[in-house]
NUZALUM-971600 format. One record per atom (N, C-alpha, C): x, y, z negated; residue in three letters. Coordinates in steps of 0.2 Angstrom, whole numbers, plus 5000, padded with zeros to 4 digits. Layout:
<kolbas>
XYZALA;...
</kolbas>
This chain:
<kolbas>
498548884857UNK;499148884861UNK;499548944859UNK;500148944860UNK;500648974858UNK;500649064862UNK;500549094860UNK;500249154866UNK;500949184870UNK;501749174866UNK;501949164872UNK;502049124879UNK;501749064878UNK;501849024882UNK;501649044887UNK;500849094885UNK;500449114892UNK;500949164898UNK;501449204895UNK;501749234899UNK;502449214903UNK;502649144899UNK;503249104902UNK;503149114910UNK;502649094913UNK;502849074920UNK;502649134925UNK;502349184922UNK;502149254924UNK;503049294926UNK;503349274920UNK;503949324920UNK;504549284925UNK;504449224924UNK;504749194928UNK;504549244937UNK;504149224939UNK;503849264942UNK;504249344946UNK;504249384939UNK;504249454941UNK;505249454942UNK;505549394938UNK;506349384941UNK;506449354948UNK;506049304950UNK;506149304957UNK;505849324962UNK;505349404960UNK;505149454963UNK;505749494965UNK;506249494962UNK;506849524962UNK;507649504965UNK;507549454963UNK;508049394966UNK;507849394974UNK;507449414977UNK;507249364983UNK;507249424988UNK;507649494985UNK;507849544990UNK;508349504997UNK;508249515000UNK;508549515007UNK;509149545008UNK;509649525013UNK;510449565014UNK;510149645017UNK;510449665015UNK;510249745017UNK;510749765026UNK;510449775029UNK;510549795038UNK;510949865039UNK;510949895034UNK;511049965033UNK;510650015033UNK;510950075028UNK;510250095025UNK;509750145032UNK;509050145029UNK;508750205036UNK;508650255032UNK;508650305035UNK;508450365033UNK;507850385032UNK;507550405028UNK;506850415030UNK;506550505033UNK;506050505033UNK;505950565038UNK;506250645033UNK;506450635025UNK;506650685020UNK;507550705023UNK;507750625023UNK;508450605025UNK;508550665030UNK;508150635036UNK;508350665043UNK;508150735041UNK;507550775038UNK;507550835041UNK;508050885038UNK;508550865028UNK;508950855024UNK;509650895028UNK;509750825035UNK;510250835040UNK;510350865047UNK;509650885046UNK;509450935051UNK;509451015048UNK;509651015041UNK;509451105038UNK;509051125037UNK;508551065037UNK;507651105037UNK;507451145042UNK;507651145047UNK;507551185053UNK;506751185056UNK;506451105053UNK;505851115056UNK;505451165051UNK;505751155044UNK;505251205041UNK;505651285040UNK;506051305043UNK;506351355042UNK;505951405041UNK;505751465037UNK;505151515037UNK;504651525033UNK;504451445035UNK;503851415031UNK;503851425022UNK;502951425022UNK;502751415016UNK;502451365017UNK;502951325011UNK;502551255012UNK;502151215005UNK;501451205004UNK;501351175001UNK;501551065002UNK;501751044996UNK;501950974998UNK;501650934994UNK;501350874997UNK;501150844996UNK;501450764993UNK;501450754986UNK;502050694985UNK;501950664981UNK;502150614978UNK;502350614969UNK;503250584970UNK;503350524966UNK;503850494961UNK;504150464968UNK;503750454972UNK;504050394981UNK;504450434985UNK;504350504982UNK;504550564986UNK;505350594986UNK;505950534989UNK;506450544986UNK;506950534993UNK;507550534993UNK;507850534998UNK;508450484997UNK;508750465003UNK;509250395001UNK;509750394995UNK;509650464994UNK;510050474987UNK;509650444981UNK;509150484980UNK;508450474974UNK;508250534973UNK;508850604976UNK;508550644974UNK;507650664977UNK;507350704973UNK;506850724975UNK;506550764978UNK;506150734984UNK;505850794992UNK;505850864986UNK;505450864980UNK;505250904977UNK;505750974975UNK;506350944973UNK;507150974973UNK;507151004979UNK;507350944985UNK;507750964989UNK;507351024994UNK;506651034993UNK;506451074996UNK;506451154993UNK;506351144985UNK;506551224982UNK;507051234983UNK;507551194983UNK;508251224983UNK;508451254989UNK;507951234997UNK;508451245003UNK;508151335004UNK;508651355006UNK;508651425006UNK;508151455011UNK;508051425016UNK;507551425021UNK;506851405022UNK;506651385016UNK;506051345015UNK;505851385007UNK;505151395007UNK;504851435002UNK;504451365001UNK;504451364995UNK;504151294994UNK;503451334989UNK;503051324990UNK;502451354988UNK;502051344981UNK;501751264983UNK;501351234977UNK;501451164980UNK;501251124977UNK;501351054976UNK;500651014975UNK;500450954976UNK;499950914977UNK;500350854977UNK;499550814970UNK;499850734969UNK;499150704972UNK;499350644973UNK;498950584974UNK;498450544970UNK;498150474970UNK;498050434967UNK;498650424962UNK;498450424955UNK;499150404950UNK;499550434947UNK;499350514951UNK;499850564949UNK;500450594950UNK;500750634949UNK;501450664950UNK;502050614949UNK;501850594943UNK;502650524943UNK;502250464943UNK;501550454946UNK;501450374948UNK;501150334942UNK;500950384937UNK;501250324930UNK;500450324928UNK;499850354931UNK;499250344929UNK;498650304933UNK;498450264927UNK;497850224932UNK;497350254927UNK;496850304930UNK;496250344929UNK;495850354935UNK;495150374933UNK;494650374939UNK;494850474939UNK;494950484939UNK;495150584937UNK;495650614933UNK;496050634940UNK;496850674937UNK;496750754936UNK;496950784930UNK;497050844931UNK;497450894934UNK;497550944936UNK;498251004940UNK;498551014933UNK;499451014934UNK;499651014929UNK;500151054932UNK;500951044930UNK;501351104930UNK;502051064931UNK;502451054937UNK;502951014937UNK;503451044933UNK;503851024929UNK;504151064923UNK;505251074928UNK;505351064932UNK;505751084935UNK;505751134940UNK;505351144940UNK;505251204947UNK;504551264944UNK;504251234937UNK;503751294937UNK;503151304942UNK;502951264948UNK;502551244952UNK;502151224950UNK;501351234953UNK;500851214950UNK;500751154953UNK;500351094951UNK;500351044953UNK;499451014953UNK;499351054959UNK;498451014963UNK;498350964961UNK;497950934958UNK;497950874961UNK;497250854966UNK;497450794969UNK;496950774974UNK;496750734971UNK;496550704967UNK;496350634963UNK;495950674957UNK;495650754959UNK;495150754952UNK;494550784955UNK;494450824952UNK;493750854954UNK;493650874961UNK;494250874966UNK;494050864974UNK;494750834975UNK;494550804982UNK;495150724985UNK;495450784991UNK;495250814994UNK;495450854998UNK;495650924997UNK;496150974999UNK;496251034997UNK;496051074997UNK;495751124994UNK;495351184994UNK;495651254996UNK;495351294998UNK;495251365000UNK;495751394996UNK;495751384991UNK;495951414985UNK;496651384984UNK;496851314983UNK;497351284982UNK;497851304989UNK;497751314995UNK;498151315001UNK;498251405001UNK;497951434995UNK;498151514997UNK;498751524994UNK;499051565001UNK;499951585004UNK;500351535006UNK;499951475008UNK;500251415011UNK;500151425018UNK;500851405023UNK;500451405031UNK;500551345033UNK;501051305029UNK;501051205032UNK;500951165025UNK;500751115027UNK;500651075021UNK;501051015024UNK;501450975019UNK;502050925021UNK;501850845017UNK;501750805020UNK;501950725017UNK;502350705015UNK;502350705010UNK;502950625009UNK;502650595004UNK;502350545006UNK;502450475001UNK;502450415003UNK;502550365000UNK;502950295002UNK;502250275003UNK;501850225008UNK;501250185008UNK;501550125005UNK;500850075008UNK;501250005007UNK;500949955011UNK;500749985015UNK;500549955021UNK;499949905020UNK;499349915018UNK;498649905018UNK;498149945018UNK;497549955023UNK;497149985023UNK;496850025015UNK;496750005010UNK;496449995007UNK;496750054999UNK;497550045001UNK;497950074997UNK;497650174998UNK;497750204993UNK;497150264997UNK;497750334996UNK;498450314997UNK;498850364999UNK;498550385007UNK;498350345010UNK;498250375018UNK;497650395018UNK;497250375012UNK;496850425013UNK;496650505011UNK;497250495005UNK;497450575003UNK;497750595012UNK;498350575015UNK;498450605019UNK;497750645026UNK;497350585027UNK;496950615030UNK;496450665029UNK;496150655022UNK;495750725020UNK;496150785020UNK;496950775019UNK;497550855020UNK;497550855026UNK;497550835033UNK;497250845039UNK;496850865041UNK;496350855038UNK;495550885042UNK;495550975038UNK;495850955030UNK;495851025027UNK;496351075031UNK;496851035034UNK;497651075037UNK;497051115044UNK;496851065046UNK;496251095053UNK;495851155051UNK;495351145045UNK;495051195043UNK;495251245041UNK;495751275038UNK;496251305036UNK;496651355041UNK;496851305045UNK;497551335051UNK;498051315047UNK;498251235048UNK;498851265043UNK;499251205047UNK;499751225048UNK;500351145052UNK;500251095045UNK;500151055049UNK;500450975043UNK;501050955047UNK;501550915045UNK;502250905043UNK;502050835040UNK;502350785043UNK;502350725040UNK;503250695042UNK;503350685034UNK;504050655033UNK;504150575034UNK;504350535036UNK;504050465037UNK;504750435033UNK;504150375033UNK;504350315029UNK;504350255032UNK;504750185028UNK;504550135031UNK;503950115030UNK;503550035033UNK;503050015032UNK;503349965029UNK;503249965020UNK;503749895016UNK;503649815018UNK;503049825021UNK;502849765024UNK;503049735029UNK;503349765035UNK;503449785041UNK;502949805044UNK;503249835051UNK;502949875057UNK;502749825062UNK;502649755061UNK;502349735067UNK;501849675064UNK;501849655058UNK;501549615057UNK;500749635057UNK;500049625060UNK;499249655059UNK;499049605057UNK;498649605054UNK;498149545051UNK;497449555047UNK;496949525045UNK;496249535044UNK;495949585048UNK;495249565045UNK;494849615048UNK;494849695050UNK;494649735053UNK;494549785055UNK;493949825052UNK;493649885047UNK;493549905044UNK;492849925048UNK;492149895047UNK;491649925049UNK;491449985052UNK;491350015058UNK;491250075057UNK;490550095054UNK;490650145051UNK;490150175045UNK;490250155038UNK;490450105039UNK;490850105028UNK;491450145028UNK;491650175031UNK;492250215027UNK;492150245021UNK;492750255014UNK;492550265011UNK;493550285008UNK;493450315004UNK;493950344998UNK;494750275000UNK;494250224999UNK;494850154999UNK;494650115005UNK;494450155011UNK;494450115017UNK;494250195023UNK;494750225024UNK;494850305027UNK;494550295034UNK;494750235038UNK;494650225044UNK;494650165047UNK;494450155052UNK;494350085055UNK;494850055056UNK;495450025052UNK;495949985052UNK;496049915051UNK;496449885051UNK;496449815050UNK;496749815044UNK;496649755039UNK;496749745032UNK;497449785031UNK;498049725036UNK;498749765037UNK;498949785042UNK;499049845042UNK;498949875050UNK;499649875052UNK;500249885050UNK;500749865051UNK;501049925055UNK;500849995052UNK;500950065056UNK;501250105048UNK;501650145052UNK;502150215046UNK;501450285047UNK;501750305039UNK;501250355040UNK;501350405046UNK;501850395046UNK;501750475051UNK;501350415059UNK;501450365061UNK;501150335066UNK;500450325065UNK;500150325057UNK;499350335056UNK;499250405057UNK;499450445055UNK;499250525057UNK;499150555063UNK;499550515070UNK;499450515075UNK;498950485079UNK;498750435073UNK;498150405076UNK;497550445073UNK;497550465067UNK;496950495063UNK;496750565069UNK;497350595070UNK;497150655075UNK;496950635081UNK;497250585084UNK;496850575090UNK;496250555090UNK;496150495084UNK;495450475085UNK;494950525081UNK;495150545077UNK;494650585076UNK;494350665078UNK;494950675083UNK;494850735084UNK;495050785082UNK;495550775080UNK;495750835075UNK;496150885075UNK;495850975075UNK;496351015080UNK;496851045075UNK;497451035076UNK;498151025070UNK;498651025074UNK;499051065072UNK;499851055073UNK;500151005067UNK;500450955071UNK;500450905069UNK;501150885072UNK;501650875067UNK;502350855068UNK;502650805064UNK;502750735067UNK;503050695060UNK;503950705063UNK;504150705057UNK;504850695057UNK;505150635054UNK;505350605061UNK;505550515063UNK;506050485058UNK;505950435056UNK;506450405053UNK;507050385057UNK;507650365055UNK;508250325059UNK;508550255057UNK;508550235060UNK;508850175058UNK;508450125055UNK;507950135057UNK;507350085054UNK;507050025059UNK;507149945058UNK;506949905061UNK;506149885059UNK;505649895063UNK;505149865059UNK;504849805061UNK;505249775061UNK;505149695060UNK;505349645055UNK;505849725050UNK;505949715045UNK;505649715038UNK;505749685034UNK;505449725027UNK;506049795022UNK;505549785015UNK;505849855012UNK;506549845011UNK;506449775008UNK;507349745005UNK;507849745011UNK;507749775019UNK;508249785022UNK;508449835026UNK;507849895021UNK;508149985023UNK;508749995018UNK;509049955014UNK;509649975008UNK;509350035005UNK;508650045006UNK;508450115001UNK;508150094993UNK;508150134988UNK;507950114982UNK;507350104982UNK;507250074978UNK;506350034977UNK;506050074973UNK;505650124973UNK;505350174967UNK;504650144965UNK;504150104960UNK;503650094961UNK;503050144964UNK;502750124969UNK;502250174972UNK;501650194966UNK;501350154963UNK;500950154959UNK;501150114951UNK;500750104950UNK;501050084942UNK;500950004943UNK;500549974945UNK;500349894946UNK;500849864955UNK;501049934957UNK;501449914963UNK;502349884961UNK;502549824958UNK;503149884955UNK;503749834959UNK;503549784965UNK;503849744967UNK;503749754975UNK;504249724978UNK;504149704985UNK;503749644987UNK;503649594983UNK;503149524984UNK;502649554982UNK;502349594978UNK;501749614976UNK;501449664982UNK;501649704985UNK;501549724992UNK;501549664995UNK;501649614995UNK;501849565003UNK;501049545000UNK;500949524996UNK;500449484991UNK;499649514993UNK;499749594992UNK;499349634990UNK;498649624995UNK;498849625002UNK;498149635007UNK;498049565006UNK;498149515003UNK;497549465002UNK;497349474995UNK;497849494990UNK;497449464985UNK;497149524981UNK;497249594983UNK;496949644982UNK;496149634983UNK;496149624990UNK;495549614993UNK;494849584987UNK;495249534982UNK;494849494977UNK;494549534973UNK;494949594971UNK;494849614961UNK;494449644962UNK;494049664966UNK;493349704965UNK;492849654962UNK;493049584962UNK;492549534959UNK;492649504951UNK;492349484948UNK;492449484942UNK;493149424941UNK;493649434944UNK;494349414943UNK;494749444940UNK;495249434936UNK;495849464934UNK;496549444943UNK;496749494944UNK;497149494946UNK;497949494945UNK;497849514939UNK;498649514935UNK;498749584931UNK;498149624932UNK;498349694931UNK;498549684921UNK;498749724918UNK;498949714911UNK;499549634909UNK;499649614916UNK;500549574915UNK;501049594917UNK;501449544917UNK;502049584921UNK;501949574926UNK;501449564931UNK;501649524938UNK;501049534942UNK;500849594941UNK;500249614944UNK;500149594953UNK;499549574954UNK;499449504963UNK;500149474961UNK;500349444958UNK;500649394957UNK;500149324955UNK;499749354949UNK;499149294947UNK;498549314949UNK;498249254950UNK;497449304949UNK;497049214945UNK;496549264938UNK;496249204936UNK;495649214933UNK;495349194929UNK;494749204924UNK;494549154920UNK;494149174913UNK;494149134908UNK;493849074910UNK;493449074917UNK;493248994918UNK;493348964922UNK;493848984925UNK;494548934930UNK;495048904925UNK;494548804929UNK;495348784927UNK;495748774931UNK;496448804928UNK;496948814932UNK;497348774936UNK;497348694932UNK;497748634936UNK;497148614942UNK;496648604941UNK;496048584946UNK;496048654954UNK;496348724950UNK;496248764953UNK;496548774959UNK;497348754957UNK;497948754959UNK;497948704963UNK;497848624963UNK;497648564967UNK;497248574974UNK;496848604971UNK;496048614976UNK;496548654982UNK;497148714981UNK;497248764984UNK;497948724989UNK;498348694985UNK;498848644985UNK;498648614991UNK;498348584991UNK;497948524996UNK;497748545004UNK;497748625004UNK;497848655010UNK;498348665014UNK;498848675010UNK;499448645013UNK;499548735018UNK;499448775016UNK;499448855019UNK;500348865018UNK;500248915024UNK;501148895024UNK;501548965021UNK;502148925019UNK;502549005014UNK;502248995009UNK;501848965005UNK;501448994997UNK;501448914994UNK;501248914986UNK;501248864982UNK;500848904977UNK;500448874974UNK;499948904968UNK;500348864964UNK;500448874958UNK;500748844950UNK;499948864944UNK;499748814943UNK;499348834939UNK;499448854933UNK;499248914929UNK;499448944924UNK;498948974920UNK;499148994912UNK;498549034907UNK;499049104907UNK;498549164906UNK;498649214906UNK;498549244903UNK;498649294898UNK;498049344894UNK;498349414895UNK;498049444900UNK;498049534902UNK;497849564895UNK;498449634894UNK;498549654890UNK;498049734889UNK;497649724895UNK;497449784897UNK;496949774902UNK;496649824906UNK;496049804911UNK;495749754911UNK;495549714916UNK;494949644916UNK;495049614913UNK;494749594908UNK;494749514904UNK;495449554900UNK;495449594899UNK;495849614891UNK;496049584887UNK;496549544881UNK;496349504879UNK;496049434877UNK;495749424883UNK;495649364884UNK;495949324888UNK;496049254887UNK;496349194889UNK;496249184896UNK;496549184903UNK;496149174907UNK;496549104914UNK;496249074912UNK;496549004918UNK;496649044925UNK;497249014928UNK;497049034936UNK;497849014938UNK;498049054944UNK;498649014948UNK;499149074949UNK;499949064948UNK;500249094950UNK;500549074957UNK;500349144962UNK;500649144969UNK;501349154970UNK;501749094972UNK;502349104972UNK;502249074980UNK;502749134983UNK;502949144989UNK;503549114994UNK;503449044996UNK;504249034997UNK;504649035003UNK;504049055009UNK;504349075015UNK;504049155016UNK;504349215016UNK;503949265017UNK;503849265026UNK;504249225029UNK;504149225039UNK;503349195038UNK;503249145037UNK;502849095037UNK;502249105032UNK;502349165027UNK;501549175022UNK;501349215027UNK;500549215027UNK;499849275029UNK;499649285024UNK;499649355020UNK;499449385013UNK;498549375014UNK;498249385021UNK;497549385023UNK;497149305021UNK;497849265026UNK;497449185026UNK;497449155016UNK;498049195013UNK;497949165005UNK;497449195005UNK;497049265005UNK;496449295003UNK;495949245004UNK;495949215009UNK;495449185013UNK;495249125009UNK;496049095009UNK;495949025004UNK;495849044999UNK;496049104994UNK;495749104989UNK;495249114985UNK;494649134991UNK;494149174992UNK;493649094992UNK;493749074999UNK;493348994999UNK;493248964994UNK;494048944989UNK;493948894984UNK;493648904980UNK;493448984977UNK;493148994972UNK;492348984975UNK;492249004978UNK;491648984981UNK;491548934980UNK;491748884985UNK;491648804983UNK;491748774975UNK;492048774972UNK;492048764963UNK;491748784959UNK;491548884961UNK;491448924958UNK;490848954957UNK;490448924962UNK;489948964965UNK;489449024959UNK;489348984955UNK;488949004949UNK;489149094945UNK;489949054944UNK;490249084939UNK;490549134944UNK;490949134949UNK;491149204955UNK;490549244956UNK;490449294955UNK;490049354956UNK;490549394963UNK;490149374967UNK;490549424975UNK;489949464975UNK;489549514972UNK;489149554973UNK;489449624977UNK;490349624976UNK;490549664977UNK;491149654979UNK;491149604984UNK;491549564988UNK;491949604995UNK;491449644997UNK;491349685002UNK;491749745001UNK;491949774995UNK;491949844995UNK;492649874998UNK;493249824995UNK;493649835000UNK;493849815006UNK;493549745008UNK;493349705013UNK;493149725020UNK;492549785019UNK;492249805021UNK;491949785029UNK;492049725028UNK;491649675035UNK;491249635036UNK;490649625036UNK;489949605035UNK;490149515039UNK;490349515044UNK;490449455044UNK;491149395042UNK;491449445040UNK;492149385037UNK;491849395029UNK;491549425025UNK;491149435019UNK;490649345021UNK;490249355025UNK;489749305026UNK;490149245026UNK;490749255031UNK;490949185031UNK;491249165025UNK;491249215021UNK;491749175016UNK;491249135011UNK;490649175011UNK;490149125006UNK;489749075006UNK;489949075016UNK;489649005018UNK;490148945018UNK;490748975013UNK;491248935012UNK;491448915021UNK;491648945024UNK;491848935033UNK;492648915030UNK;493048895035UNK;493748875033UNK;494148935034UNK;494648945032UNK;495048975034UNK;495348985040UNK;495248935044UNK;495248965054UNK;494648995055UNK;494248965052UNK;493448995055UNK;493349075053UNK;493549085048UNK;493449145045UNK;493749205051UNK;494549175052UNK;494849225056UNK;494649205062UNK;494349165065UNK;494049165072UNK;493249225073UNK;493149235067UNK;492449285066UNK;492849365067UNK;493449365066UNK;493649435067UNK;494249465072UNK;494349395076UNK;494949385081UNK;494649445087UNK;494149435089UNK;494249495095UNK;494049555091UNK;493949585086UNK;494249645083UNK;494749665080UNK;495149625078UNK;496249615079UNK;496349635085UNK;496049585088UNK;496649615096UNK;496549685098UNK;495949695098UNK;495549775101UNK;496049825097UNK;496149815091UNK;496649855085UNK;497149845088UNK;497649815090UNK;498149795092UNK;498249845099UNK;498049835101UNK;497949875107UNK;497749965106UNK;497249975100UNK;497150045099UNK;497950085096UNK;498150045093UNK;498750065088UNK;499250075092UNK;499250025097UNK;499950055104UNK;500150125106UNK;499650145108UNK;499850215109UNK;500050265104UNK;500050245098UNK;500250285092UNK;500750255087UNK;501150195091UNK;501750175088UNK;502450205089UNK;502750235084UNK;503450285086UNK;504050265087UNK;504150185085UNK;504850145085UNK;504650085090UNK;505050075094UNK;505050035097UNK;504849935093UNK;504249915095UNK;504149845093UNK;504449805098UNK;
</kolbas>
């Protein structure tokens, strides 16, 4: 086969990733916005260490990182990046401290030889600040950098400041399971639901209260933000958050089909249109696509496709599978395609799917069970319905914008 051919319906894909933005509501502010227009007043004084990378921008584009050295009132101390880095651009298991070359600033990183901040990183610092864009899945582990900087803000004595943002997904949609208690880990921080459908500064309000956490703790609210809406109608710039995040459908995508690539699947990563596909070299893609077709799951269409990832899983190799095209975003559940996607490989695959490690970001022993007992896609979510609603009900009291 013609090895462009593999990428025809892929790239197709990543144009109507972009095409399919929504009329803009007018733009919101986000919490860098507001504090910008406020004069910095909340951190007037302060030394502040900041916590951010490349997401970290305000409805101009300028950078938290800028607009903070520059304000006259605000000593901007040292700097901390995340998973991925300072500008986003890396996918490694260990980041090194490096040097932001505009400001001469030392640049921690959380993502190398410690996830949380040290004694020594927070010396001459009295608050540490947030800003980075989530994306509204448990599993994404920006919220988890956040919460290790709170437990460190507590130990320390040090106000945290959180600058908020939208949830790109929206603020009201919840869906999947709820995070076993005792598996937390690096990529599952806390007991949530797959998509929680909460801003970070509304997680942070929950991480302190449930976990007890003794902090001065102040989010600075966004304006103008509907969350019943998605990203494409804050009228704000799209930055990618990570390197494989580089669209608004691939966040919509993400909490089901992310859920997958812990297992010997390609997910898209090394194409253009990363959770756009998900395949491997022993799916056939017409039979695959059919099988999933037949279900008739609403908002979605699978297009059976060949792929060859330039990089990551299956490198190189050819790999059959289906491109997820999106064509009602009101009416898709990113959780229920997981689910579907999850059963049929079972049911076809049995052999050749490896779920040994199906669980890890999952992390719930009985929608894991149900999916290898091949259960249906109602049953599966009847296995975790009365721990949605209990989540539903937890998250109430730590919601900031009216639903």
């Amino acid at each position: 086969m013609n090895p462009l051919v593999l990428y025809r319906l892929p790239i197709f894909a990543f144009v109507l990733c972009i095409t399919m933005q929504g009329t803009v509501k007018g733009q919101t502010l986000a919490g860098i916005d507001v504090l910008v227009k406020n004069q910095f007043v909340n951190l007037t004084g302060r030394r502040v260490g900041l916590i951010t990378n490349q997401t970290g921008v305000n409805a101009a584009g300028e950078s938290t990182v800028t607009l903070l050295a520059d304000a006259d009132n605000v000593d901007l101390v040292a700097l901390f990046s995340p998973e991925h880095g300072f500008a986003g651009q890396l996918d490694q298991s260990e980041i090194s401290d490096s040097e932001d070359q505009s400001t001469g600033i030392k640049i921690h990183s959380l993502y190398g030889k410690t996830r949380v901040p040290t004694k020594e990183m927070v010396h001459g610092i009295d608050t540490l600040v947030f800003d980075i864009q989530d994306i509204g899945t448990r599993f994404y582990t920006y919220i988890s950098t956040m919460g290790g900087a709170m437990r460190a803000a507590s130990k320390y004595g040090l106000r945290f400041v959180v600058l908020d943002r939208p949830n790109p997904i929206n603020g009201v949609t919840v869906s999947g399971p709820v995070l076993d208690a005792g598996g937390e880990s690096f990529v599952g921080y806390h007991t949530l639901a797959v998509r929680h459908g909460m801003t970070t500064g509304e997680l942070a309000e929950m991480f302190r209260s449930e976990w007890d956490i003794d902090i001065e703790l102040e989010i600075i609210p966004m304006q103008n933000w509907n969350p019943k809406l998605m990203f494409d109608s804050t009228g704000r710039l799209w930055v990618n958050p990570s390197p494989n995040m580089r669209c608004l459908t691939q966040a919509i995508l993400y909490p089901g089909v992310g859920l997958l690539e812990t297992t010997n699947l390609s997910v898209g990563r090394g194409t253009d249109t990363p959770f756009e596909v998900l395949g491997a070299p022993w799916i056939h893609p017409t039979k695959f696509a059919q099988a999933l077709n037949q279900k008739n799951l609403p908002g979605v269409v699978f297009v059976p496709v060949k792929f060859q990832p330039d990089s990551s899983k299956y490198e190189g190799e050819i790999c059959g599978g289906v491109n997820i095209v999106i064509t009602n975003r009101e009416r898709f559940d990113a959780t229920d395609c997981g689910w579907l996607l999850a059963r049929t490989l079972r049911v076809m695959y049995e052999k050749e799917w490896e779920t040994q490690s199906l669980n890890r970001l999952l992390v719930d022993e009985v929608t894991k069970n149900a999916i290898l007992a091949t259960q249906s896609v109602d049953s599966i979510k009847s296995g975790y319905a009365k721990e949605l609603q209990e989540f539903r009900q937890r998250r109430e009291a730590f919601l900031l914008y009216p639903r």
